[in-house]
C-alpha positions in Angstrom: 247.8 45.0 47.8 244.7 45.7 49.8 244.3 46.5 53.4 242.7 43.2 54.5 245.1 41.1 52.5 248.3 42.6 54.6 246.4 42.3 57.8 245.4 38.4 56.8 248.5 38.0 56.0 250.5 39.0 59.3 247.7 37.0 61.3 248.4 33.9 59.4 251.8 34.6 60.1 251.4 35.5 64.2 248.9 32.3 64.0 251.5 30.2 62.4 254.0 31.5 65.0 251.5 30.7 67.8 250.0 27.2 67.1 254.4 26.1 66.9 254.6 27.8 70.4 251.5 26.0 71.3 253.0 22.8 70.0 256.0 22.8 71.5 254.6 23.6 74.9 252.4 20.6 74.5 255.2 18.4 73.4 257.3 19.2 76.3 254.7 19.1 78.8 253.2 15.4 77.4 257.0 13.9 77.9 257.4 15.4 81.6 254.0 13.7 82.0 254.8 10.8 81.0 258.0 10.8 82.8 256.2 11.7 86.3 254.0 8.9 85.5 256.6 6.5 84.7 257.6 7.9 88.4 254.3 7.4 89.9 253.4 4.0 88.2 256.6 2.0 88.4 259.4 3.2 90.0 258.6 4.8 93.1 255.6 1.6 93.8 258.7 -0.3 92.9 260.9 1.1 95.8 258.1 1.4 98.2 257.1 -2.7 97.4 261.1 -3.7 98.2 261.3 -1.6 101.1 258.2 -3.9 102.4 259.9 -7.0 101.3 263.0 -6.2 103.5 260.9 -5.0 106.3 259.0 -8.2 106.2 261.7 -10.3 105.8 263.4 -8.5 109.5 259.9 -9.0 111.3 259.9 -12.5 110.2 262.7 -13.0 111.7 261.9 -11.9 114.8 259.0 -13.9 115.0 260.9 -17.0 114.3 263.8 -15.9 116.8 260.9 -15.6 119.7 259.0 -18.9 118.3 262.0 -20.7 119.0 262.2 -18.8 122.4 258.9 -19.1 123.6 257.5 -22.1 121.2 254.1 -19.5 121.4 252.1 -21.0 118.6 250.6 -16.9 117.9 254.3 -16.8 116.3 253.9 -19.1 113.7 250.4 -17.1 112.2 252.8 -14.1 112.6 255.5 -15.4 110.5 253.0 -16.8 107.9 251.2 -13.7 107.3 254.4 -12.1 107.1 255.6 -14.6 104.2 252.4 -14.0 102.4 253.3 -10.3 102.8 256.8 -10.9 101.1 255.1 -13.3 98.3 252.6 -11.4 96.9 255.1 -8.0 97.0 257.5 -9.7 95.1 254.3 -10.6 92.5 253.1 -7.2 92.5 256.6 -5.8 91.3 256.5 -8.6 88.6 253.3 -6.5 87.2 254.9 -3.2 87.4 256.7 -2.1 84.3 260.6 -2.6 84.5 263.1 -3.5 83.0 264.8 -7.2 82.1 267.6 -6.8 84.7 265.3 -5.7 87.2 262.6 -8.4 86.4 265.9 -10.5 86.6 267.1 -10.0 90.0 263.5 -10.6 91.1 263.5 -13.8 90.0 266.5 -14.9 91.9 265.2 -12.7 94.6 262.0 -15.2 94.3 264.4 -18.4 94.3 266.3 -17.1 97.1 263.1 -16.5 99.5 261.9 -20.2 98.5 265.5 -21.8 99.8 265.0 -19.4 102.9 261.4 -20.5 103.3 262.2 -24.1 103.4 265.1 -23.5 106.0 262.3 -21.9 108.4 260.4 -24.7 107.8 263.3 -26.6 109.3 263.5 -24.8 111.8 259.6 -24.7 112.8 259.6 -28.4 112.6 262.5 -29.1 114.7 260.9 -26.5 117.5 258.0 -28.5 116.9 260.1 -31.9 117.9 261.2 -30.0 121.0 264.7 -29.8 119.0 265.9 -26.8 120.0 269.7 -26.8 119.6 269.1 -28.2 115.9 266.6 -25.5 115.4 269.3 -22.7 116.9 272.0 -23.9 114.8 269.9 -24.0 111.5 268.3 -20.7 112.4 272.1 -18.7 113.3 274.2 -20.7 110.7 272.3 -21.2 107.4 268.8 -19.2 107.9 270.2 -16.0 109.2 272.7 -16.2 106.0 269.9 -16.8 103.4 268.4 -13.9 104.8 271.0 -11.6 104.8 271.2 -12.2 101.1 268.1 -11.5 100.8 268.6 -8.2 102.1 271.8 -7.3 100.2 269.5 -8.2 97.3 266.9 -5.7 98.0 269.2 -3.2 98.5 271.0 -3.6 95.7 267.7 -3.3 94.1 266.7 -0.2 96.0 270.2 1.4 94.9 269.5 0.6 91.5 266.0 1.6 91.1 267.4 4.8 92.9 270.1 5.7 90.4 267.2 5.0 87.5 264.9 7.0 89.0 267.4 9.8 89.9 268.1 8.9 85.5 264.4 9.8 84.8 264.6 12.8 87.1 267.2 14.3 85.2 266.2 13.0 81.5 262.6 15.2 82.5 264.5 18.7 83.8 266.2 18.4 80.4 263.2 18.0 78.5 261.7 20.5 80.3 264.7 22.9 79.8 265.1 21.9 75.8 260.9 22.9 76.2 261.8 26.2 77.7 264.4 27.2 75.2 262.4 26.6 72.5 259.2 28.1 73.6 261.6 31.2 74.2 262.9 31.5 70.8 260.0 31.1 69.0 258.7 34.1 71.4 261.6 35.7 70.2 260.6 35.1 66.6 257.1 36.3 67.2 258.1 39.1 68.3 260.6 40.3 65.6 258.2 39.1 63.0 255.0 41.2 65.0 257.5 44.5 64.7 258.8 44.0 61.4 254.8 43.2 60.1 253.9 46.8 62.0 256.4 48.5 60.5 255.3 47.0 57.2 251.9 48.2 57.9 252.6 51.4 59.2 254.1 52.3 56.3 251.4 51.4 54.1 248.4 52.5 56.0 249.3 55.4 58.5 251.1 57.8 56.5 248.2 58.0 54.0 246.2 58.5 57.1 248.1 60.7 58.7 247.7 63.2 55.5 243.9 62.7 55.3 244.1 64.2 58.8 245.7 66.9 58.2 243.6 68.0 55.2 240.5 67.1 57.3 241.5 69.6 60.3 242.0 72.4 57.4 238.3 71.5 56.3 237.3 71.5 59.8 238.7 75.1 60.2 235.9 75.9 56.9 238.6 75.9 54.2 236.9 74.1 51.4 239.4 76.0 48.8 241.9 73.1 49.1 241.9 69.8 46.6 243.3 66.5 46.6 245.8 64.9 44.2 243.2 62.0 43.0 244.8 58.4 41.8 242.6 56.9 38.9 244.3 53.4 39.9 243.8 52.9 43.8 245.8 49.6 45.0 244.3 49.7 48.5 241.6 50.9 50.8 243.6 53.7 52.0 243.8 55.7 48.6 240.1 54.6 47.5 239.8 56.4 51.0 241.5 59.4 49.9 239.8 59.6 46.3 236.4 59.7 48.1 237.2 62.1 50.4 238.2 64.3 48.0 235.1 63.5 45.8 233.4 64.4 49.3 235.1 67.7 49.6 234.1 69.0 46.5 230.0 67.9 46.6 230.8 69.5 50.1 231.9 72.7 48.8 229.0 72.4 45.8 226.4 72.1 48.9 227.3 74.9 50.8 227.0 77.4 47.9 223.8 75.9 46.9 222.4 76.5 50.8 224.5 79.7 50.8 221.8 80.7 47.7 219.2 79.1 49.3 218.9 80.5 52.5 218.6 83.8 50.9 215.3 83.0 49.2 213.8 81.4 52.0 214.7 84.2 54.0 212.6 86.4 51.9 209.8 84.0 51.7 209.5 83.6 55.3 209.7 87.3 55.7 206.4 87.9 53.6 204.7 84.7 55.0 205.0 86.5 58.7 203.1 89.0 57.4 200.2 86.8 56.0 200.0 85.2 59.4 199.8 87.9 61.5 196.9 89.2 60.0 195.3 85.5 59.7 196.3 84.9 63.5 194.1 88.7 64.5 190.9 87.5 62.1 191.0 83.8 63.7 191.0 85.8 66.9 188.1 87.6 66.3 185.9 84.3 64.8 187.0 82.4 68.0 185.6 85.1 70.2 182.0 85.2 68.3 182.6 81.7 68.4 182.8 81.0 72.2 180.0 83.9 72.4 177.1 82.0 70.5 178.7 78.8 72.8 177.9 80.5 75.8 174.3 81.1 74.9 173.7 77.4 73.6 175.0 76.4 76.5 172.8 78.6 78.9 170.1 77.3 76.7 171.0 74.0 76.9 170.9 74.0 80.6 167.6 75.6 80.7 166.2 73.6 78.5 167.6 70.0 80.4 166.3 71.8 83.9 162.8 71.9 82.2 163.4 68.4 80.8 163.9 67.4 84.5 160.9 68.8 86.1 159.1 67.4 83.2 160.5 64.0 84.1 159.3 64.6 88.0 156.4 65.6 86.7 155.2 62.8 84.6 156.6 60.6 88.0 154.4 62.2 90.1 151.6 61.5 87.8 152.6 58.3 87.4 152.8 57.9 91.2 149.4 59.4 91.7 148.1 57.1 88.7 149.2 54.3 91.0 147.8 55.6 94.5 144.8 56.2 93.0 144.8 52.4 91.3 145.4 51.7 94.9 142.8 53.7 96.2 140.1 52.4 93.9 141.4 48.9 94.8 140.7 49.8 98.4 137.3 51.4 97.8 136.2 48.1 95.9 137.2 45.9 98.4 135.7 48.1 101.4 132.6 48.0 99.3 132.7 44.3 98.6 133.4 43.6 102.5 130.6 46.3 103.4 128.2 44.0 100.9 129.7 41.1 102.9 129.0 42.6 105.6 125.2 43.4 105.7 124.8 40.3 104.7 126.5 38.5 107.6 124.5 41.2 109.5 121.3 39.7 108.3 122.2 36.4 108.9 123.0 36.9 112.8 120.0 39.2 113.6 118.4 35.9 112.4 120.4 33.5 113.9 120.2 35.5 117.5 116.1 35.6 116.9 116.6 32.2 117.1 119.1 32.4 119.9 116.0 34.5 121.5 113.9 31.5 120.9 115.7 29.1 122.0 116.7 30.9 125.4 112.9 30.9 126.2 112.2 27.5 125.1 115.5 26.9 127.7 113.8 28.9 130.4 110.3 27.5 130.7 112.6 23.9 130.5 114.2 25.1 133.3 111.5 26.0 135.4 109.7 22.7 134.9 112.5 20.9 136.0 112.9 23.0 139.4 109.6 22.4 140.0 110.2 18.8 139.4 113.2 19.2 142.0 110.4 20.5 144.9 108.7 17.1 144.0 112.1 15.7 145.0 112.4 17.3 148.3 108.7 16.0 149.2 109.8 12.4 148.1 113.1 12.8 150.8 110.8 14.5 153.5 108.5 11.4 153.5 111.4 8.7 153.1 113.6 10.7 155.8 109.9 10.2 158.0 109.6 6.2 157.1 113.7 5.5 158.0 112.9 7.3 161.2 109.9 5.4 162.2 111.6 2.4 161.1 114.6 2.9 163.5 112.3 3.4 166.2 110.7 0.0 165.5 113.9 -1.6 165.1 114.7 -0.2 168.8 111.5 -1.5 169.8 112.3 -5.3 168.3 115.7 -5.0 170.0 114.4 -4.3 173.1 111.6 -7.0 172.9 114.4 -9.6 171.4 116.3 -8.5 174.7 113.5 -9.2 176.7 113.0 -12.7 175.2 116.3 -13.8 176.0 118.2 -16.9 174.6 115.1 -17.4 171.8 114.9 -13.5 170.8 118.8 -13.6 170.0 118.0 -14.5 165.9 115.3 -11.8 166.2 117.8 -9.0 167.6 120.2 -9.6 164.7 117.0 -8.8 162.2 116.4 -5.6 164.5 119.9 -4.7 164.2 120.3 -5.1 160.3 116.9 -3.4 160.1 118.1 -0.4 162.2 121.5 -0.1 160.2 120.0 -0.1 156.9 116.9 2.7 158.6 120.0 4.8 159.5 121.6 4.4 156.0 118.3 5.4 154.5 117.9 8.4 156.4 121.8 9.8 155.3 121.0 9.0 152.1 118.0 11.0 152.3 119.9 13.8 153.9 122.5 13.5 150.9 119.8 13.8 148.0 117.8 16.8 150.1 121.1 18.2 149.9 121.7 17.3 146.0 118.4 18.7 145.2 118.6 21.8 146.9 121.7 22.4 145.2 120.1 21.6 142.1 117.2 24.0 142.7 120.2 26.8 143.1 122.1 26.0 139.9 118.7 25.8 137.8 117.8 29.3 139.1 120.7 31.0 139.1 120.6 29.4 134.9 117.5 31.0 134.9 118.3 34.3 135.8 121.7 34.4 133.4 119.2 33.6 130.5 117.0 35.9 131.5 120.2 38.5 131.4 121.3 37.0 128.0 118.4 36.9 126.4 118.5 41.1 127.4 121.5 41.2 125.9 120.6 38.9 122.7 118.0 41.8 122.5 120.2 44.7 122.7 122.7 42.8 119.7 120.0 42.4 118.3 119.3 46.3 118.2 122.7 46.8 117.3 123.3 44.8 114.5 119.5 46.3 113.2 121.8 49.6 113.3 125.0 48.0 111.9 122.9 46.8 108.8 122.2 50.3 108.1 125.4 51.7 108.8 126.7 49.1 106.1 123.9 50.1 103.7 125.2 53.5 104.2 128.7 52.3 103.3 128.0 50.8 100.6 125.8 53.4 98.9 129.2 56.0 99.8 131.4 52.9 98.6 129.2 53.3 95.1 129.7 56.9 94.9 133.9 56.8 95.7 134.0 54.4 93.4 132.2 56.6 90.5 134.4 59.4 92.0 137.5 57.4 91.4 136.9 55.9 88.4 136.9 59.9 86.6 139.9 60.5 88.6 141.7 58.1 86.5 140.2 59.2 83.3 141.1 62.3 84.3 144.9 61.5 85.5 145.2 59.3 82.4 144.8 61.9 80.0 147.2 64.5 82.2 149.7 61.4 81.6 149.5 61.4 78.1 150.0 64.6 77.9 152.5 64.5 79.8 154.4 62.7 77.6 153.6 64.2 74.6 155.7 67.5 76.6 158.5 65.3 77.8 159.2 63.7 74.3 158.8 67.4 72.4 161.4 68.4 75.0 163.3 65.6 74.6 163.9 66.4 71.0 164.3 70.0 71.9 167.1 68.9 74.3 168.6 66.4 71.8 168.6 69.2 68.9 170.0 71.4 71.6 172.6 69.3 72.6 173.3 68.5 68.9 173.9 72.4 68.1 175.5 73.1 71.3 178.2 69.9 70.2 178.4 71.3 66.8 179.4 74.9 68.2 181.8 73.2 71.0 183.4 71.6 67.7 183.8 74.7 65.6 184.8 76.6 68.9 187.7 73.9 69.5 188.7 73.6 65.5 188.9 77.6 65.9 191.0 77.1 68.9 193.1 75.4 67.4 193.2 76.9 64.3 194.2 79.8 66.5 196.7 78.2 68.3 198.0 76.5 65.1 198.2 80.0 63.4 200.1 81.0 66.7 202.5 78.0 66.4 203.1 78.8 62.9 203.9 82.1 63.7 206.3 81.4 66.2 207.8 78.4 64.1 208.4 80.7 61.7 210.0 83.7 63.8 212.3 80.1 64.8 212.6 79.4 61.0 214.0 82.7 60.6 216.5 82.5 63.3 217.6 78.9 62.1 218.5 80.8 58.7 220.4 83.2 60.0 222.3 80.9 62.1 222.6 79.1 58.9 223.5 81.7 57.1 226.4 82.9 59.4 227.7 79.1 59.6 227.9 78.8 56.0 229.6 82.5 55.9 232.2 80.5 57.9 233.5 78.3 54.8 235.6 79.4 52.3 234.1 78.5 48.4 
């Protein structure tokens, strides 16, 4: 019987054993439920609903007993909100879940509060009628009666309901007891059957491991001499266990006589390959050294040959930037040329324009002194007019004084005189006023004269100077002609130096590049020596390790007994 099969079979078992545990647990714990329910739902909303009812039924008649005292209508709403109260109690516990004798007893419960209702009625009517002793005597004979049996009722309903619920109580401790018993003997059961199924297996599965322990401490300690009792016909995991740990024991034993043999020859080997590759390590050695020589020179070289590269490189830039100035300067010689070509001719055109100038300035002058000679005329003309306005203010003084002399008849004749003297005295300011214009005007025209006279001096002396200006810029322009020759095979000559030039810097450029290109090549068989070297060197020491590992293999398998 296999392993798995006796373990599936006690856990069916211990699962059988727990889903009936489980079961009866929910069994016992669905009827307490439904028996606190039952509690909850009906009974005890059953004895809280007749405890109203009597309640009710006491307040209402109290509320009566003062009605009839007091006739206080507030009474009657009192007592019939109280005896809706009662009604729809009594209807409620109708709904509730009990049984015929209860449902019974609340029928004639009903009856009776109908007889006692219409006796209140009574009652309230005769209070009404102001009928009090009728009302007294039907209230404390029949009314109080009818009530009181209504009361005994309820609480013979209370008492009963009490007793059934006190029933219930008790029918759920026992089902909760019975629950308890039985959930405890089937623990009982479990357990037996759990000890007797461990036992079971315990004897079928330990004890064959317990031996395969103790034969696998004796190989532990190296003993490989030992062998196992195999069964052709294994029934379970345990002894298919045992046959391949035996199978395991031998190929064990098999393994360590073939590494035994083994590590011998490779110790031999390893010894003669440590020979090989110390001498192989001194002659990589010596290569890497000659190696890193020849690097050391490229690389000088190298560095020579890139510092040339770069002052060939500032070189050509300088050229190149004297190329440019001396675009620039040729630029600026043409255009000093062009503006001294400009120039003379400007120059020509204002010595003729101030020969003109010249011209016109004496053409201005002999103007000017034909009109102040024209001005003396003036003053002559306002000499003599200042003379007549004079002579004609003395004759109007005379006419006055005759116009006097004539009286009453000379009157019109002294007004004439006066007009006449008046405009004689205007005359003569006026005359005053133009001597004085002229004279002013004789000034101005001479001091013109005399600043023409100084400009036309000056007009002379430009002229002079632009005369020597116009050679000055024939001079320019003939050394303008010659910089511009002189330029001109400047740049033939700096273009050629530039092409040159270049012709070095790309020769050293592929000088550099095939430098470079040698000096990369060396760097790479420098580095593949290095590491050849150091690979030679970590061979060496891996095999100095190699040789420790079998030795330290050697003394581990020495430990097992073949």
């Amino acid at each position: 019987m296999k392993i798995s099969f006796k373990f599936g079979l006690a856990n069916l078992i211990m699962v059988f054993l727990i889903i009936t545990l489980g079961s009866a647990f929910v069994i016992t714990e669905q009827k307490t439920i439904e028996g606190f329910n039952d509690l909850a739902e009906n009974n005890y909303p059953f004895q809280v609903l007749l405890k109203d009812i009597q309640a009710n039924i006491q307040g209402r008649g109290m509320s009566e007993l003062s009605f009839i005292v007091t006739q206080n209508p507030q009474y009657l709403e009192k007592i019939s909100q109280r005896t809706k109260v009662i009604q729809a109690n009594i209807q409620q516990a109708k709904t509730l879940k009990i049984d015929s004798e209860e449902r019974e007893k609340i029928d004639l419960l009903e009856k009776e509060l109908e007889a006692y209702l219409r006796l209140s009625e009574t009652v309230q009517r005769n209070v009404q009628e102001n009928d009090l002793e009728g009302a007294q005597t039907i209230h404390y004979g029949e009314e109080m009666m009818a009530a009181d049996d209504l009361i005994k009722d309820v609480d013979k309903l209370l008492e009963h309901k009490t007793e059934a619920v006190a029933t219930n109580i008790g029918n759920i401790r026992q089902i909760s007891s019975r629950g308890l018993m039985l959930a405890f003997t089937i623990t009982l059961i479990s357990i037996l059957i759990a000890a007797l199924s461990w036992l079971w297996l315990s004897r079928s599965i330990v004890s064959p491991l317990r031996n395969l322990t103790e034969i696998s401490s004796k190989i532990a300690r190296g003993d490989l001499t030992l062998k196992l009792n195999r069964r052709e016909t294994a029934k379970d995991e345990v002894q298919l266990l045992s046959n391949h740990f035996g199978i395991m024991v031998d190929n064990l034993r098999e393994l360590i006589r073939q590494v035994q043999s083994n590590a011998q020859t490779a110790k031999q080997t390893v010894d003669s390959l440590a020979g090989q590759i110390e001498g192989a390590q001194a002659a990589s050695e010596e290569v890497a050294a000659s190696i890193e020589e020849v690097a050391g020179h490229l690389h000088a070289q190298q560095n020579g040959i890139e510092g040339i590269f770069k002052a060939v490189n500032r070189t050509a830039e300088g050229i190149i930037h004297i190329e440019q100035m001396e675009k620039n300067t040729l630029d600026v010689v043409r255009q000093n040329r062009e503006r001294a070509l400009s120039g003379n001719t400007i120059n020509s055109k204002a010595i003729a324009q101030m020969k003109n100038i010249v011209l016109q300035e004496q053409h201005m002058t002999e103007k000017i002194q034909q009109l102040v000679m024209e001005s003396g005329q003036i003053q002559s003309i306002v000499e003599i007019i200042t003379g007549l306005a004079a002579q004609t203010n003395l004759l109007a003084l005379n006419a006055a004084i005759e116009a006097a002399r004539a009286g009453t008849h000379g009157q019109g004749f002294a007004v004439v005189a006066e007009e006449v003297r008046k405009l004689a005295e205007q005359s003569a300011r006026s005359a005053k006023e133009i001597a004085g214009i002229g004279s002013s005007i004789r000034e101005g025209m001479q001091n013109v004269v005399d600043v023409m006279q100084v400009t036309t001096q000056v007009v002379e002396q430009g002229m002079e100077s632009v005369r020597e200006s116009g050679e000055g810029f024939e001079h320019i322009l003939s050394a303008s002609d010659e910089a511009v020759r002189t330029v001109e095979q400047v740049n033939q000559a700096i273009q050629r130096i530039t092409s040159e030039a270049r012709v070095i810097e790309k020769t050293i450029q592929e000088i550099a590049l095939a430098s470079r290109s040698v000096n990369e090549s060396t760097e790479q068989i420098q580095a593949g020596s290095q590491e050849e070297a150091a690979t030679m060197t970590a061979l060496s020491s891996q095999m100095f390790d190699f040789v420790s590992i079998l030795q330290d293999l050697q003394k581990r398998v020495d430990q097992f007994k073949v």
